[in-house]
Each structure stands twice: as C-alpha cells, then as structure tokens.
N, C-alpha and C positions, 0 to 999 in steps of 0.2 A: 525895405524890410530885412534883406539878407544883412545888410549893413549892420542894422539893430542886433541881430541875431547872434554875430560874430562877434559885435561889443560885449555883450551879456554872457555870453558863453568866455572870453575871455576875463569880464571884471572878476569873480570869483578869485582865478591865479594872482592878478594886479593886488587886490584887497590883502589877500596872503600873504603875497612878499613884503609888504609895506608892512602888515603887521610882524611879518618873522625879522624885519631890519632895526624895526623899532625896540624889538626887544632885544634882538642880540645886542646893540647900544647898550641898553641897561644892562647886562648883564658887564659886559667889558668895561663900564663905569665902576661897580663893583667890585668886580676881580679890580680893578687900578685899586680901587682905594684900600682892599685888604692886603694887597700886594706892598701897600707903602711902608707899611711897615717899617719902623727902622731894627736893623739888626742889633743885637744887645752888645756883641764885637766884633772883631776881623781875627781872621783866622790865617796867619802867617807859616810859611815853609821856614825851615833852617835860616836860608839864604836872607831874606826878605826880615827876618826876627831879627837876624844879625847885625842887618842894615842901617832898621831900625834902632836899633841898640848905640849904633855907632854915629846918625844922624842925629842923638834925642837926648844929651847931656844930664836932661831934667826928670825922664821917664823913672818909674818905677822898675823894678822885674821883681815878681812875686810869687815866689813857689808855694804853692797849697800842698805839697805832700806831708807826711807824718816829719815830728823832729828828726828823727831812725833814719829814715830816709833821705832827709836834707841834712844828716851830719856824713853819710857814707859820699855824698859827692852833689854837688851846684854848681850853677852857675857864677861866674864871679857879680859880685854885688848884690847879689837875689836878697830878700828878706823872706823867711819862712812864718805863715800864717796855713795853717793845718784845714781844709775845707771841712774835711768829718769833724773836726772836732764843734760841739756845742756854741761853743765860744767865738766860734767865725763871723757870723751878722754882726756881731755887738764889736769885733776888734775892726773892722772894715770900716766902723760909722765912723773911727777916728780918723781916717787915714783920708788926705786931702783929694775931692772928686775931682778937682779942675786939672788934676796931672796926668800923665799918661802912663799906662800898667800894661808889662808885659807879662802876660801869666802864664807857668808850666806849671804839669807835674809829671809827673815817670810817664805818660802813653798820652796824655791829651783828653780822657775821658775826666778826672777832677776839674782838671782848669775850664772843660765847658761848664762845669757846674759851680764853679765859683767866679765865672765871667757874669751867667745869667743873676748869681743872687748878687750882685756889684753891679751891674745893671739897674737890678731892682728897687737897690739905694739912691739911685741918680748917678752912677759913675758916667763918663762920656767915652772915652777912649781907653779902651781895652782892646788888648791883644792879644790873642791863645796861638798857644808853640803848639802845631799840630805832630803831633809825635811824641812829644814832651820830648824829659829829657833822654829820653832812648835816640829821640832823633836826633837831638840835639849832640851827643856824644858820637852816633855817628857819622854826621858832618862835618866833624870836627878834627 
C-alpha cells in the first residue's frame, strides 16, 4: 500500500514534466522556424567591403545618397541611384538581380533602407558598408 502511495503522490510531478518537455519542444520548433529567416543582406566593416570589392570583378557598388552628395566625393566605380528619391523602386527593377551590390551611403542608415526595398524585388546578394561612406573615408 505504501508503495501505491508514493507512486500516486509522485505521478502528479512525472505527468508535469512530460507535459512542460513537450511543450518547450514546440515552442523551440517555432522560434527555429521564425528564426530562419533569411536576412535581406550582410552588413560589412571597411576591411571586409574592401575585400569584397577587390575578390568580386562583377559586383556592383551603389551609393543611394543625393546627386549633391555623390558629386562632393564616392567611391571609385559606385553608380548613384538616390533611395529618397520617388524613382528608386522603379530604377532598381532595371538593374540585374543575379549580381552582387555593395551598397553605401554617408552613415549606413539609407543603404539599410535600400538593401531591404532590393531585397523586396528579389535582389540575392546585397552588401551594406556599415558606416557608409564616413567609414569608409576613414579607413582609408
């Protein structure tokens, strides 16, 4: 009878744990699959942008800043496509997705926002110069 007792009084905890295991499972299944996300680009130092640059013959580099802005100083090779401006989605659709795009602009905060809407077209490989070209001038 004690036997009994001490089963019974223990199934309760047993019952519990199996249920609290089963769920944390589900839950960590979940988080995996929101997690998978893929990122829209990669986000490169100086060093590493440079690298790239000098590994990737074929790549693009694409300054979103204002014209004002990309005439006072660029990168060599860059082509200027303005992200504020209106005209942005519609000049992007021309521009071939299978290549690779190094994007700046003056601090890093435009080119996240013209990475994600180039993403949003189907681009693949995007690059954002974290710093832009502030960093970029100062690595240099």
């Amino acid at each position: 009878m004690k036997k009994i007792l001490a089963f019974l009084s223990v199934l309760p905890l047993v019952l519990a744990l199996t249920l609290l295991n089963s769920c944390s499972g589900t839950a960590q299944e979940t988080q995996a699959n929101t997690t998978s996300v893929s990122i829209p680009y990669q986000d490169l130092d100086v060093a590493a942008f440079h690298k790239l640059r000098q590994d990737n013959a074929d790549l693009v580099i694409l300054d979103v800043r204002t014209p004002g802005e990309f005439a006072q100083d660029k990168i060599d090779g860059a082509v200027n496509l303005d992200v504020k401006n209106p005209a942005f989605s519609e000049q992007i659709k021309g521009l071939d997705k299978d290549k690779t795009y190094m994007v700046y602009c003056r601090s890093g905060r435009r080119s996240v926002s013209a990475c994600q809407l180039m993403q949003d077209q189907g681009f693949k490989n995007l690059y954002n110069l974290q710093g832009g070209i502030l960093a970029w001038q100062a690595g240099n």
